[in-house]
C-alpha positions as CSV (number, residue, x, y, z in Angstrom):
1,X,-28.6,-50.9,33.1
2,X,-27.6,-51.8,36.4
3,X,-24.4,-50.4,35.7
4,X,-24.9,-47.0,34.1
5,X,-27.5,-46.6,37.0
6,X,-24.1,-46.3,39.4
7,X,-21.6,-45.0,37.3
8,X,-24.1,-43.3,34.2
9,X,-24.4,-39.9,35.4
10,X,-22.4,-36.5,34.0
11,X,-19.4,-36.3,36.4
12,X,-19.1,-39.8,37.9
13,X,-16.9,-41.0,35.0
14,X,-14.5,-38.3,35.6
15,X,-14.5,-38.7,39.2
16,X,-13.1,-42.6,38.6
17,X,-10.8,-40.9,36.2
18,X,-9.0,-38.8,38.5
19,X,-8.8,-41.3,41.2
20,X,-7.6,-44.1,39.3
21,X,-5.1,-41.9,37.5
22,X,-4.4,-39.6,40.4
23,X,-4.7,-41.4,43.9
24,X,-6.8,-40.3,46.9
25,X,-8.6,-36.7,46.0
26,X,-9.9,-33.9,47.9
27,X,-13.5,-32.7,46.9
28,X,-11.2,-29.1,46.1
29,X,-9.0,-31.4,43.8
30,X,-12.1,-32.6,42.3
31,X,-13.7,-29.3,41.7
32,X,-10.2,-27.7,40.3
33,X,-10.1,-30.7,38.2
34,X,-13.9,-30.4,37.1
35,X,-14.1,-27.3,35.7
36,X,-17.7,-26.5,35.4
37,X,-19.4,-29.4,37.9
38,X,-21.5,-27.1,40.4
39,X,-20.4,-28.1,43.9
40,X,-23.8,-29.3,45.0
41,X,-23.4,-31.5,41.7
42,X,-20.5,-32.7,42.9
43,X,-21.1,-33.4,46.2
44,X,-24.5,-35.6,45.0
45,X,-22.0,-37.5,42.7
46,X,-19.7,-38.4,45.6
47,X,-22.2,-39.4,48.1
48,X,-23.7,-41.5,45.1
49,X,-21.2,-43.3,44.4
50,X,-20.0,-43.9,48.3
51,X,-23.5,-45.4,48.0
52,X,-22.6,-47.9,46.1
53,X,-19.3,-48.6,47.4
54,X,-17.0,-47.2,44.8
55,X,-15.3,-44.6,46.9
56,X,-15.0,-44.3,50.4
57,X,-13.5,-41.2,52.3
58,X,-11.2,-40.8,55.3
59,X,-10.3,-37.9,57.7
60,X,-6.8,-37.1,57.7
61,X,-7.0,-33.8,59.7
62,X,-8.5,-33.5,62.7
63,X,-8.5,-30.0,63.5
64,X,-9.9,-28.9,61.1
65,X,-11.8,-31.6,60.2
66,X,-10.7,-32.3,56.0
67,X,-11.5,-35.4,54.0
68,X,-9.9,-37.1,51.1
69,X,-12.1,-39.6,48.9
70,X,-10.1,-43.0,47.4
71,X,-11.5,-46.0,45.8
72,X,-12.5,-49.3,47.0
73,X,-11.6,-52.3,45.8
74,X,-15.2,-52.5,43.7
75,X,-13.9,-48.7,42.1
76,X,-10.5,-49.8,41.2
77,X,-12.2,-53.0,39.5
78,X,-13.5,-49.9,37.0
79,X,-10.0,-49.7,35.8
80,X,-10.4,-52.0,32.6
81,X,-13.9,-50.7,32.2
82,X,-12.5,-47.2,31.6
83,X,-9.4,-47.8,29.9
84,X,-11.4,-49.6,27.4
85,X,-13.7,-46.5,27.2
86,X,-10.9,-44.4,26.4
87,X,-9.2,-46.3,23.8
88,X,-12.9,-46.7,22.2
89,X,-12.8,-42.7,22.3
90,X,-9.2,-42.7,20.8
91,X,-10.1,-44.7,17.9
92,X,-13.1,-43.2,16.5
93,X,-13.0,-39.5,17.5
């Protein structure tokens, strides 16, 4: 429980998706990549899970002001946790 309560919601799976596959993101790349998640969706997802200390973002521009989102060592730890997930989806879909 305590688990799907910080990574259960619609989105947040393929959030860890893209940055574990993909490297540091860009809430654009996110919502190019998302097709459908309404931005104040995603933006709720992403402070969420900086919440619990799965991503973290940084500022690499100053002027203006942009922000890329990466994982934390607790996020990247999700990287078994998913693969298995999608091998479980291979195999019986």
């Amino acid at each position: 429980a305590r688990t799907l309560d910080m990574i259960g919601e619609r989105w947040t799976i393929l959030i860890l998706r893209d940055l574990l596959l993909q490297g540091p993101r860009r809430y654009q790349d996110f919502q190019e990549s998302l097709a459908g998640v309404a931005p104040n969706t995603l933006s709720a997802r992403l402070k969420h899970m900086e919440a619990h200390g799965l991503i973290a973002r940084r500022q690499y521009s100053e002027h203006p002001p942009r922000l890329e989102y990466h994982l934390t060592e607790k996020g990247k730890s999700l990287g078994p946790v998913l693969k298995a997930l999608r091998e479980w989806g291979h195999r019986h879909s």
